[in-house]
C-alpha positions as CSV (number, residue, x, y, z in Angstrom):
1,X,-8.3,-31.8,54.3
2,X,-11.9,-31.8,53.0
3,X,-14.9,-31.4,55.5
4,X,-17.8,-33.6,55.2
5,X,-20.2,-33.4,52.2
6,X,-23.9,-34.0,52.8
7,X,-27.1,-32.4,51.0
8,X,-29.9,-32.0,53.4
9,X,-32.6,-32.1,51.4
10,X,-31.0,-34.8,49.0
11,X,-29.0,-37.1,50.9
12,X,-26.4,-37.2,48.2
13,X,-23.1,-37.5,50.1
14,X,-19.4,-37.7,48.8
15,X,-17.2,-40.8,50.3
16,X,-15.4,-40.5,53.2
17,X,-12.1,-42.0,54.0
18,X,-12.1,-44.2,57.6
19,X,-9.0,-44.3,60.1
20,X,-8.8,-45.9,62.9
21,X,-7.0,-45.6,66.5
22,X,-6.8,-49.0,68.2
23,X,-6.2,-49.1,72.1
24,X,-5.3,-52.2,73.9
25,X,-5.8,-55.7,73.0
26,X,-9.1,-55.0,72.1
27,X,-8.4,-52.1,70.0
28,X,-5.8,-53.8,68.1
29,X,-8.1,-56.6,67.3
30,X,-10.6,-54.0,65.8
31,X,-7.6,-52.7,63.7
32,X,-6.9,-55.5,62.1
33,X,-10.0,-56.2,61.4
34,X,-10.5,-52.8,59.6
35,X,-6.9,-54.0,57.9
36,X,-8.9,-57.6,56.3
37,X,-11.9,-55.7,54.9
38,X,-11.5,-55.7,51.0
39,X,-13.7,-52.2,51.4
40,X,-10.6,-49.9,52.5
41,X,-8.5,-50.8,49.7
42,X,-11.0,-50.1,47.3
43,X,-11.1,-46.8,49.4
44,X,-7.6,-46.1,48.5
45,X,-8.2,-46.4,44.5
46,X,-9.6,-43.3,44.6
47,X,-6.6,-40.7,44.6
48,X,-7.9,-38.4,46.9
49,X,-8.4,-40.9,49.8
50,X,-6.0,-42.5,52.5
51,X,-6.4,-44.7,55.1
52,X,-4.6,-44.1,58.6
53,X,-4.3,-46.6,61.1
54,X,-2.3,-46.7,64.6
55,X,-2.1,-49.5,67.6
56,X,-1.3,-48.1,71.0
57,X,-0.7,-50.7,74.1
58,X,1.4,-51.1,76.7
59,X,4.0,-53.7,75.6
60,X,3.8,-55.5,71.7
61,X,2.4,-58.9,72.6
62,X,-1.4,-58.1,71.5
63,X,-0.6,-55.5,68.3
64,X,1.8,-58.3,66.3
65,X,-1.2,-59.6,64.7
66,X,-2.2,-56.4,63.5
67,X,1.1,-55.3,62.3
68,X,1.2,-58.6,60.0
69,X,-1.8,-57.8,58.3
70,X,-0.6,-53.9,57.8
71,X,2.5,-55.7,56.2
72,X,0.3,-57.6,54.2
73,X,-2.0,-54.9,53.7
74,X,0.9,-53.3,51.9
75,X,2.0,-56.0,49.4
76,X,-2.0,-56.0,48.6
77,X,-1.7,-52.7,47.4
78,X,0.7,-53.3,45.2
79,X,-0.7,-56.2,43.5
80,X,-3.4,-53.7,42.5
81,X,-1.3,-51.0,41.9
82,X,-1.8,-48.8,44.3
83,X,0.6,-46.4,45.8
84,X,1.7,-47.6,49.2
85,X,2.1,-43.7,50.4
86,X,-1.8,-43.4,50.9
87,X,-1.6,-45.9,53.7
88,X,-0.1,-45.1,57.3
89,X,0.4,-47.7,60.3
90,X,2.0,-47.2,63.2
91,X,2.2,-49.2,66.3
92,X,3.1,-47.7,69.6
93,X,4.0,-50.3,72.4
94,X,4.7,-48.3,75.7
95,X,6.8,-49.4,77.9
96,X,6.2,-49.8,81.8
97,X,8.4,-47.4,83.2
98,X,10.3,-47.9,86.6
99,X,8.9,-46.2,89.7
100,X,11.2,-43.7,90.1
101,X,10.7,-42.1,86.7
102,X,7.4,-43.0,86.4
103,X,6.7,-40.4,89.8
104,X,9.2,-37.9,88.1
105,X,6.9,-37.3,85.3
106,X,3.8,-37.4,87.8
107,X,5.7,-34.7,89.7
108,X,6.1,-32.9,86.9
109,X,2.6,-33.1,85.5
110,X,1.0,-29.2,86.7
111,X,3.9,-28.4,84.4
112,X,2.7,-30.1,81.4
113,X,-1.3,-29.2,81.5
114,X,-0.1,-25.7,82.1
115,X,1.8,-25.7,79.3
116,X,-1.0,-27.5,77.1
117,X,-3.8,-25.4,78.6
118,X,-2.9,-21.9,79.8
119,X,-6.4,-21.9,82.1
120,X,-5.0,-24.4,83.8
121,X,-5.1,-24.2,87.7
122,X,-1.8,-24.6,89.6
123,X,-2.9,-26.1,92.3
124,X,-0.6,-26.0,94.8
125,X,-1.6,-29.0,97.1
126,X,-0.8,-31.6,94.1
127,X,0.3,-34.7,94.9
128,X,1.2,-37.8,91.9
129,X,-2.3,-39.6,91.9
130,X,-0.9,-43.1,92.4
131,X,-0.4,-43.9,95.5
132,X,3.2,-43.5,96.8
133,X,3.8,-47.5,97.8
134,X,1.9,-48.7,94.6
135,X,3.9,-51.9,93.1
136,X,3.9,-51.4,89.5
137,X,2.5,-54.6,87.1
138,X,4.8,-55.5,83.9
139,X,3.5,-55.2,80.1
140,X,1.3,-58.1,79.6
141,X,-0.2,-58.0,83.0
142,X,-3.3,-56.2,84.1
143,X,-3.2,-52.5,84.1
144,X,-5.3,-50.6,86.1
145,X,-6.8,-47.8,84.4
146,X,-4.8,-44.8,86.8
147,X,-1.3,-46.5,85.8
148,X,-2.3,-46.7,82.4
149,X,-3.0,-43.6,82.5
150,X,0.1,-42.4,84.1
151,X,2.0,-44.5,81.4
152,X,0.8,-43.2,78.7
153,X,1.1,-39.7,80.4
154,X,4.4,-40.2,80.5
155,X,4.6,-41.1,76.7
156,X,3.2,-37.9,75.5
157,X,4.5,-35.0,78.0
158,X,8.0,-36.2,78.7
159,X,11.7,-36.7,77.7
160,X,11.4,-37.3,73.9
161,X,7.3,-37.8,73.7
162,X,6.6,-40.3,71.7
163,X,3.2,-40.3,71.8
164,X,2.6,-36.8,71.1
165,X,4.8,-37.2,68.1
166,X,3.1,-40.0,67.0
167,X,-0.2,-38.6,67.3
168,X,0.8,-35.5,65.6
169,X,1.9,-38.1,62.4
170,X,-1.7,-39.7,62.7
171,X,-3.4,-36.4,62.3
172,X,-0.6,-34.8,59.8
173,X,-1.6,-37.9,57.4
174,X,-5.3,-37.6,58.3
175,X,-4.9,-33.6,56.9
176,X,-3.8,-34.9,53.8
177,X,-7.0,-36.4,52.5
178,X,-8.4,-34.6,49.6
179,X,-11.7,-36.8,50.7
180,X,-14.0,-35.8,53.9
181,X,-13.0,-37.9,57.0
182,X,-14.2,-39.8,59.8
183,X,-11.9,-41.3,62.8
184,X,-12.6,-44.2,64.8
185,X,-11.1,-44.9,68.0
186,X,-11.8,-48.6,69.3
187,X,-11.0,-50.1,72.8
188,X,-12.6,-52.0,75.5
189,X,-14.8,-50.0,77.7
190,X,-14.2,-53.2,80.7
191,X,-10.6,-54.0,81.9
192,X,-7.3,-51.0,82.4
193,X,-5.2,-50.0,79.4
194,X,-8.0,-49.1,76.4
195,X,-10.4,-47.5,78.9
196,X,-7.8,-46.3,81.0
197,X,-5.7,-44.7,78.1
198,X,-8.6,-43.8,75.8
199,X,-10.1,-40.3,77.9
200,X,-6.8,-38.7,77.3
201,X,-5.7,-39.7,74.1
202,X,-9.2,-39.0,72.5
203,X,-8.7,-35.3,73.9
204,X,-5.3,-35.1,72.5
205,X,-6.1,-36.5,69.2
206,X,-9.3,-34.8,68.6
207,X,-9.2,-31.5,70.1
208,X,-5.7,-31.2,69.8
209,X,-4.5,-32.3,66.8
210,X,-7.0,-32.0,64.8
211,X,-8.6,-28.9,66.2
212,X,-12.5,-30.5,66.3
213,X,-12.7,-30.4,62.7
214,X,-13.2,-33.3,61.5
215,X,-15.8,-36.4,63.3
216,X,-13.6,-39.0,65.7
217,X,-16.5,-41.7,67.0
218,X,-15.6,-43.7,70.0
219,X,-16.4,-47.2,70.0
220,X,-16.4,-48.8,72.8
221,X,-17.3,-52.6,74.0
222,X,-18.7,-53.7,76.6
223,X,-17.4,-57.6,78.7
224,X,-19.5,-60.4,77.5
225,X,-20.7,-63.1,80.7
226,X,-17.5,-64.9,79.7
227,X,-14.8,-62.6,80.2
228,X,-12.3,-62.9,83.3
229,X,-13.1,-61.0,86.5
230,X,-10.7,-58.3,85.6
231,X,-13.0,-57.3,83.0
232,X,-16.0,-57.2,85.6
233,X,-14.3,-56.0,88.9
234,X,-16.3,-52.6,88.5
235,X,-13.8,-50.5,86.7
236,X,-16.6,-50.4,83.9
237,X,-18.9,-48.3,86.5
238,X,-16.0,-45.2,86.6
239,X,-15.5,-45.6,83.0
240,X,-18.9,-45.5,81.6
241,X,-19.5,-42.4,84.2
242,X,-16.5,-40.6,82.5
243,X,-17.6,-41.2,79.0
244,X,-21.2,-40.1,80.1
245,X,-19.7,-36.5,81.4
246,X,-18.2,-36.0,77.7
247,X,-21.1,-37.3,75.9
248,X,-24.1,-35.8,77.9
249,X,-23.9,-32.3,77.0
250,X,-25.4,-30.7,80.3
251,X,-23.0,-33.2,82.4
252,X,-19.9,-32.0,79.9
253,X,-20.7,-28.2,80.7
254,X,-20.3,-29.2,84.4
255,X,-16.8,-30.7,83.9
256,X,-16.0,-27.3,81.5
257,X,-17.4,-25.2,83.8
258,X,-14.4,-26.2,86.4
259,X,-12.1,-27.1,83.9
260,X,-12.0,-25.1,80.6
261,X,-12.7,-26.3,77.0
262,X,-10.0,-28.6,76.5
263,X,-12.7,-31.1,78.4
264,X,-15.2,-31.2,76.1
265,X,-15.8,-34.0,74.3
266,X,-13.6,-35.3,71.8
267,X,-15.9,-37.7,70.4
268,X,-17.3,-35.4,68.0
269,X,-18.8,-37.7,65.6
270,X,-20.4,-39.7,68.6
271,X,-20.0,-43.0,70.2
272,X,-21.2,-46.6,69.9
273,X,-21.6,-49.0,72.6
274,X,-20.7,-52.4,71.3
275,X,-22.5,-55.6,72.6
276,X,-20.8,-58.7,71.9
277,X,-23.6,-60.6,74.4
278,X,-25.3,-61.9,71.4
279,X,-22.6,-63.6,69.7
280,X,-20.9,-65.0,72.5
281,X,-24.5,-66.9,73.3
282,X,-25.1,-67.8,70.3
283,X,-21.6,-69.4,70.0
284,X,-21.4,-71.2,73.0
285,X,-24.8,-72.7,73.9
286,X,-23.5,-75.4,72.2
287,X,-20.1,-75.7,72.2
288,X,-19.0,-77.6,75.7
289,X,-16.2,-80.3,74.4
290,X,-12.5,-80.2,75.5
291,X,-10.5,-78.8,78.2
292,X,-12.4,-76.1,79.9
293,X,-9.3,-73.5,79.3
294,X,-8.5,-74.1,76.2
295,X,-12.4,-74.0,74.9
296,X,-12.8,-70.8,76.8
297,X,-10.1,-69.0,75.5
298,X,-10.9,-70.1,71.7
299,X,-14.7,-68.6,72.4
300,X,-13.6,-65.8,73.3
301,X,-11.2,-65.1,70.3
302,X,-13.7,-66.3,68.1
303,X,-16.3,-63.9,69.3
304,X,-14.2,-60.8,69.6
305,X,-12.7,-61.5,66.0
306,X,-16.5,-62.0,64.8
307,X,-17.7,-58.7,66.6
308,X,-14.6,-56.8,65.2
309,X,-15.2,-57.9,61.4
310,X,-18.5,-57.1,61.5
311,X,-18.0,-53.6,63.1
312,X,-15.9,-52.9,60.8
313,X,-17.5,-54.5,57.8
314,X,-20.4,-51.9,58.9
315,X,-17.6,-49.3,59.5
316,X,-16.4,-49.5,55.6
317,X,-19.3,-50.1,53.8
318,X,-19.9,-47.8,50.6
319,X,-17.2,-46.1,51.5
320,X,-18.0,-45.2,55.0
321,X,-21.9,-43.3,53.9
322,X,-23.3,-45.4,55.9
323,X,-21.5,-44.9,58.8
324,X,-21.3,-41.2,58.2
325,X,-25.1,-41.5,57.7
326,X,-25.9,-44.0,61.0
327,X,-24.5,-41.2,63.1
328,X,-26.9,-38.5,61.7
329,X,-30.3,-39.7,63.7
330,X,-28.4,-39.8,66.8
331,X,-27.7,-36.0,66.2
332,X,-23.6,-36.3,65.1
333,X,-23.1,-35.4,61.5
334,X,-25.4,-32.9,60.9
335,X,-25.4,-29.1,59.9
336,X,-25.4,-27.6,63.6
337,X,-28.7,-26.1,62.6
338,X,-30.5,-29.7,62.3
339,X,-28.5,-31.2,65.1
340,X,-30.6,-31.1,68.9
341,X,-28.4,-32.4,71.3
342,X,-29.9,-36.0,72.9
343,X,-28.0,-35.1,76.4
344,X,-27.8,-38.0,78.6
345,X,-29.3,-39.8,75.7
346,X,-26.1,-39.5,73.6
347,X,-24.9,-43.1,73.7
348,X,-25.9,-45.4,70.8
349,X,-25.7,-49.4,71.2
350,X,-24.3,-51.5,68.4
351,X,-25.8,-54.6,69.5
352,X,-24.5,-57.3,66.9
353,X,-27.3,-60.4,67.0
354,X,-26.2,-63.3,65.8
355,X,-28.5,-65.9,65.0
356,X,-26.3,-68.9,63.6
357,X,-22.9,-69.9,64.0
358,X,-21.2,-72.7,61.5
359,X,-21.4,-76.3,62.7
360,X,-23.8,-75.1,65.3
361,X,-27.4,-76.8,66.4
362,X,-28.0,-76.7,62.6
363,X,-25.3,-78.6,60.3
364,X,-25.1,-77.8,56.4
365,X,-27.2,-80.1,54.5
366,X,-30.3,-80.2,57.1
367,X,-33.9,-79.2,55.6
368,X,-33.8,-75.0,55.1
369,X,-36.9,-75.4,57.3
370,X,-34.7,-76.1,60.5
371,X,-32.3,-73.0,59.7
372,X,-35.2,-70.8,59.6
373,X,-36.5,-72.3,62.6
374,X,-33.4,-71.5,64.3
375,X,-32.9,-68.0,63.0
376,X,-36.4,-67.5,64.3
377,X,-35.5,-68.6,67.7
378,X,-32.1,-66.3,68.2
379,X,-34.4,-63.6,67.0
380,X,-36.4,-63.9,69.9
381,X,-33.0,-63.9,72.3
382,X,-32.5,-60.1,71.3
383,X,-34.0,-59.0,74.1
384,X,-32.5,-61.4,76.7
385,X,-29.3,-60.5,75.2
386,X,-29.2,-57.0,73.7
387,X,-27.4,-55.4,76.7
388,X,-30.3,-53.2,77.9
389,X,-32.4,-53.1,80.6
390,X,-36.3,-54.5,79.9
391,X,-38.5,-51.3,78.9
392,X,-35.9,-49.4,77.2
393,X,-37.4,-47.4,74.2
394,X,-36.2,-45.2,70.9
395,X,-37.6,-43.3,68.1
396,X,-35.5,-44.8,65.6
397,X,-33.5,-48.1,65.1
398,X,-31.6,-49.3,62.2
399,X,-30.1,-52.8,61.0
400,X,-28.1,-54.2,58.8
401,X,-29.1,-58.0,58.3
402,X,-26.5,-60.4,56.3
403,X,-27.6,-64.1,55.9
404,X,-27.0,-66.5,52.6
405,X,-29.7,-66.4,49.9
406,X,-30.8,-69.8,50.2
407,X,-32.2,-68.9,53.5
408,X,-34.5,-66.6,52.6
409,X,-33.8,-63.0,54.0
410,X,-37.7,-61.6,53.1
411,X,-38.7,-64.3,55.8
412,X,-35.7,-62.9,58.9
413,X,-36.7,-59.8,57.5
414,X,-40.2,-59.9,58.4
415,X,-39.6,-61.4,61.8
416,X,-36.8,-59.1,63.2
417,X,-38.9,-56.2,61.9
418,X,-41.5,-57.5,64.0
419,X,-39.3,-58.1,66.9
420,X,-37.1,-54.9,67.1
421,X,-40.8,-53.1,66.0
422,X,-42.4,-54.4,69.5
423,X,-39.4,-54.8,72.1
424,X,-37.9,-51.1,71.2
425,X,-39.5,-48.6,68.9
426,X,-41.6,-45.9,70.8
427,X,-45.3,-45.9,69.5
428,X,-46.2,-43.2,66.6
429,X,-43.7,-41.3,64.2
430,X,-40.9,-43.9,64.6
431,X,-38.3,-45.2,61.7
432,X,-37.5,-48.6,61.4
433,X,-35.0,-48.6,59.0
434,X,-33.7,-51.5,57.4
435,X,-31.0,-52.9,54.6
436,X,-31.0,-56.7,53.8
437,X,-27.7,-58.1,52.5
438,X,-26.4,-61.1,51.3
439,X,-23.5,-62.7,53.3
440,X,-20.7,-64.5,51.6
441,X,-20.6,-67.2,54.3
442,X,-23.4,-69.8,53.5
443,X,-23.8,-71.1,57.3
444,X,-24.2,-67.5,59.3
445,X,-26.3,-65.1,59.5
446,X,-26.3,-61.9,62.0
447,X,-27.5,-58.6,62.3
448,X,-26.2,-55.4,63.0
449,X,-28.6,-53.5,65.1
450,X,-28.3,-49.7,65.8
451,X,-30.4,-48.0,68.6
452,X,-29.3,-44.4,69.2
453,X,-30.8,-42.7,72.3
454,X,-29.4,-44.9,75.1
455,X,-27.9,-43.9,78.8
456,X,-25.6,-45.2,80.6
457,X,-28.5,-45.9,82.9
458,X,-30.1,-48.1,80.4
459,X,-27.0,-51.0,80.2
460,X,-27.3,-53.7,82.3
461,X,-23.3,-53.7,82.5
462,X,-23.5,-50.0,84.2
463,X,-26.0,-51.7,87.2
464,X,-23.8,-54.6,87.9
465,X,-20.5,-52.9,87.8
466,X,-21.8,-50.5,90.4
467,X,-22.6,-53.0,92.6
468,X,-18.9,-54.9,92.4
469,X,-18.0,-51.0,92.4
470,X,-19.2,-50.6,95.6
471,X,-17.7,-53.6,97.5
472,X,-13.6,-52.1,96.2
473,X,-12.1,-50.1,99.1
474,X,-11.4,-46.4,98.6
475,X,-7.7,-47.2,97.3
476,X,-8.9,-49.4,94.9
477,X,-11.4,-47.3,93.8
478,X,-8.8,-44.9,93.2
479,X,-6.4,-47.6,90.7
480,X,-10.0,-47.6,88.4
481,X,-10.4,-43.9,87.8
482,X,-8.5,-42.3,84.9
483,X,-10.2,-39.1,83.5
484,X,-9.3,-36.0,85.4
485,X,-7.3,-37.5,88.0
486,X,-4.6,-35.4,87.0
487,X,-6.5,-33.0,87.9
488,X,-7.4,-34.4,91.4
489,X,-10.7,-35.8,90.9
490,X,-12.4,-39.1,92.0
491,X,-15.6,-38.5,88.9
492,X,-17.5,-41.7,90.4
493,X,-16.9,-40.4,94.4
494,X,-18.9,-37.5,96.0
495,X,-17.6,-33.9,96.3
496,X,-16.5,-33.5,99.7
497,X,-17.3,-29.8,100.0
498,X,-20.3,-29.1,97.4
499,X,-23.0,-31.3,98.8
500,X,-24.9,-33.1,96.6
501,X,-22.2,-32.9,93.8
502,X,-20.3,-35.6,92.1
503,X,-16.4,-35.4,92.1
504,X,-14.0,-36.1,95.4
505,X,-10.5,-34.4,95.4
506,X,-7.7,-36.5,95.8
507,X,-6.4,-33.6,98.1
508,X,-9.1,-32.5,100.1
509,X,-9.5,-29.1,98.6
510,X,-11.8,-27.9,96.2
511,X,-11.2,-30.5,93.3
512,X,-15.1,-30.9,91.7
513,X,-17.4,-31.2,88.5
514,X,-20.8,-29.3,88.5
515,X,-22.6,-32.3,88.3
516,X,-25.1,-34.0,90.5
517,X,-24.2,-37.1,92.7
518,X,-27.4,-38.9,92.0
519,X,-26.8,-38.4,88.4
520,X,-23.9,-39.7,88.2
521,X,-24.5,-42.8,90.6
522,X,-27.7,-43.3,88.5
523,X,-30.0,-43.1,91.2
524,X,-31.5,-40.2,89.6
525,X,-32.6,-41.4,85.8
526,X,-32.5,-39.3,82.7
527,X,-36.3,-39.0,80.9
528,X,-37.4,-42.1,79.8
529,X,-36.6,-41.7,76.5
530,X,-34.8,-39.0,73.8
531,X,-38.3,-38.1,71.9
532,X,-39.2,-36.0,75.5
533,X,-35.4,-34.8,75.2
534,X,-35.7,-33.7,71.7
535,X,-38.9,-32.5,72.1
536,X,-37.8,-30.2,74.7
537,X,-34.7,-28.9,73.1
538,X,-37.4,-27.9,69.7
539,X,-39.6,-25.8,72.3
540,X,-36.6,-23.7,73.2
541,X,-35.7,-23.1,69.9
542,X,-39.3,-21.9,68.9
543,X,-39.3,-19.5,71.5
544,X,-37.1,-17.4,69.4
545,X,-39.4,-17.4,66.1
546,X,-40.4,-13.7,65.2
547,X,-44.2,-13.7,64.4
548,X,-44.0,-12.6,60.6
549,X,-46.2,-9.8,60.9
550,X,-49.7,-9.6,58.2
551,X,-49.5,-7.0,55.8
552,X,-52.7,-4.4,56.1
553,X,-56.0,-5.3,54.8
């Protein structure tokens, strides 16, 4: 295993090889996207480097696409000659156990963690976390996040554990890499099995496995306005609170503080918030022939593929420097002496744009003048669509545009400048940085647009699946929970014997995390935006500078 490279004062930086975990539908779909991209196997010409790539779900019917392309993946690598040993896929499709030995494990489970962590607490007033009368759904169905979570529990502490085997594979071919390495693990931040699955196996993966050495980044995306109620029925509120306790560094101390080490973050590379809001607009405003079903569903596909490849198109390029090197103003991949901790600032958005579709309000052939016109006007619908809440505010943004020569990228240049420059960028010592490219399709052009420095506080996803939060009763609050319930905590509930603290045990004892109710509900928002954070986290350091003391006259 080789750590990452990077000169401070140069910038000079070695390639890095990219793996990635998928996790649900959603996760598989940015897998195979990752397995399309001509980028990797150029990756994989390089001796050193290897590419790693796994599918988790419960049940097979959303990872077959994925596993074709690894098959094909494979036969591309021997047309150019490349061994086939430097690439690993594995798909893991859990099965939905029966109830009986589905509560056996549960009953089992102060066993395991003690095992795994010997700080554990043996509580003795542990119950199984699902309810006792709970009707289990079948693979393919909806899966709350709490019997995902007990699923894939199962999978990786009892009888023959799969998972933890599998997971151990990942990491042993991860090791291997005579190249510096970054792991992404992709799922769907809305909806049960990805979100629901994804706060245990990160922990396992990253600060198990592979010990915290090496950067995983959790990329996460949020529901678009078209997605099925499922995906917007409020689990998103408990989810983006339990990603917030590992990323927010003061929030993650109060989980540790109960809890020991092995909850600290695993995403140590950091985390990105994908926004598919854009796309899905920009695709449908004019797209409203055939059957309602059938045109919904095809939307949908189309924008999740399109979000997906371009992820990972940004993912792979130059052999993952500029990923390595988009994670470094939001405080990830540097030397822990340059790195100052944004706190509950720590998320940052991926928010794709895209301002034409093919065949849509513009058809090939029309004046270039129109084009422009209409790249002009989905510029404009950033805002309106970007995900955050009007007034939110960084210190640095990035993007990546890609649009066809003949369109003229110095002119969408100059006006998303302008626009992200006005809507976002604090006033005085901000970086706009940006890198035009050419796209290979001649009717589409996007952009992807990275804003470090968000909270949870600042989506407008976390608002509005509070309020459907709100209206579940307190068991089904319960089946959208998935982080520490093992451990007998409701994150997203109150304490019920620390006032003013977040986190109610399941068994009325003394179950908690060390941090605030009103944080965590959002009712008490972080500072406006990270420059005060940063700012405050360079004072304590100077506080510890030694006057250099004159020498005599």
């Amino acid at each position: 295993m080789a750590l990452s490279m990077y000169h401070s004062a140069t910038g000079a930086q070695s390639p890095h090889c990219i793996h990635v975990v998928g996790i649900g539908r959603t996760g598989a779909g940015y897998v195979d996207a990752l397995l399309r991209t001509g980028e990797i196997e150029d990756m994989l010409e390089d001796p050193r480097a290897r590419f790693t790539a796994m599918v988790v779900d419960i049940g097979e019917r959303d990872m077959q696409q994925a596993k074709d392309y690894a098959e094909g993946f494979h036969d591309r690598l021997k047309q150019r000659n490349i061994p086939s040993e430097r690439f690993q896929f594995q798909s893991i499709a859990l099965e939905v156990p029966n109830k009986d030995e589905l509560f056996a494990t549960l009953r089992r489970y102060r066993e395991f963690l003690k095992l795994e962590y010997p700080r554990y607490y043996w509580n003795p007033n542990y119950e199984p976390w699902l309810p006792s009368d709970i009707k289990l759904p079948k693979a393919g169905e909806h899966i709350p996040r709490a019997v995902a979570k007990a699923i894939y529990g199962k999978a990786y502490y009892d009888g023959d554990k799969p998972l933890d085997k599998e997971l151990a594979k990942f990491a042993a071919s991860v090791e291997q890499c005579g190249l510096p390495s970054i792991v992404l693990v992709c799922f769907s931040l809305a909806g049960g099995t990805g979100s629901g699955i994804v706060v245990d196996l990160a922990r396992h993966l990253s600060s198990v496995k592979l010990g915290r050495r090496i950067p995983v980044i959790g990329v996460g995306q949020l529901p678009n306005s078209g997605d099925p109620e499922m995906y917007t029925n409020g689990s998103l509120f408990p989810t983006l609170n339990e990603i917030d306790c590992m990323l927010d560094d003061d929030k993650n101390a109060g989980v540790t503080a109960v809890w020991g080490d092995l909850y600290r973050s695993p995403f140590t590379g950091g985390f990105f918030v994908v926004n598919p809001e854009h796309s899905w607009k920009r695709l449908t405003a004019y797209t409203n022939t055939g059957e309602k079903a059938v045109r919904d569903h095809i939307r949908q596909m189309v924008t999740n593929k399109f979000v997906a490849d371009s992820f990972m198109r940004f993912a792979a390029m130059d052999y993952g420097r500029v990923l390595f090197r988009a994670m470094r103003p939001a405080g990830f991949t540097g030397a822990p002496h340059e790195t100052i901790s944004g706190k509950s600032r720590n998320w940052t958005l991926f928010n794709l744009a895209k301002f034409t579709h093919p065949g849509v309000q513009v058809l090939p052939g029309e004046a270039i003048s129109k084009w422009r016109t209409v790249i002009n006007e989905w510029i404009d619908h950033i805002p309106a669509w970007s995900g955050l809440k009007p007034g939110f505010k960084t210190d640095y943004i990035e993007y990546h545009s890609h649009s066809p020569r003949e369109l003229g990228p110095d002119q969408l240049h100059k006006k998303l400048s302008e626009k992200l420059t006005s809507e976002y960028l604090l006033p005085n010592e901000s970086t706009l940085e940006t890198f035009d490219h050419e796209f290979f399709d001649h009717l589409t052009a996007y952009a992807d647009i990275i804003m470090p420095g968000v909270a949870k506080t600042d989506l407008q996803a976390f608002w509005r699946s509070r309020e459907s939060y709100d209206k579940h009763s307190w068991e089904e609050k319960l089946l959208l929970h998935s982080w520490i319930l093992d451990l007998g905590v409701m994150m997203s509930e109150p304490a019920i014997r620390f006032q003013g603290m977040a986190g109610e045990c399941l068994w009325g004892c003394a179950c908690w995390v060390v941090v605030p109710y009103d944080q965590m509900r959002g009712d008490a928002l972080p500072p406006p935006n990270r420059k005060e954070i940063l700012e405050k986290g360079i004072a304590m350091m100077t506080k510890t500078v030694v006057q250099t003391p004159r020498p005599a006259a």
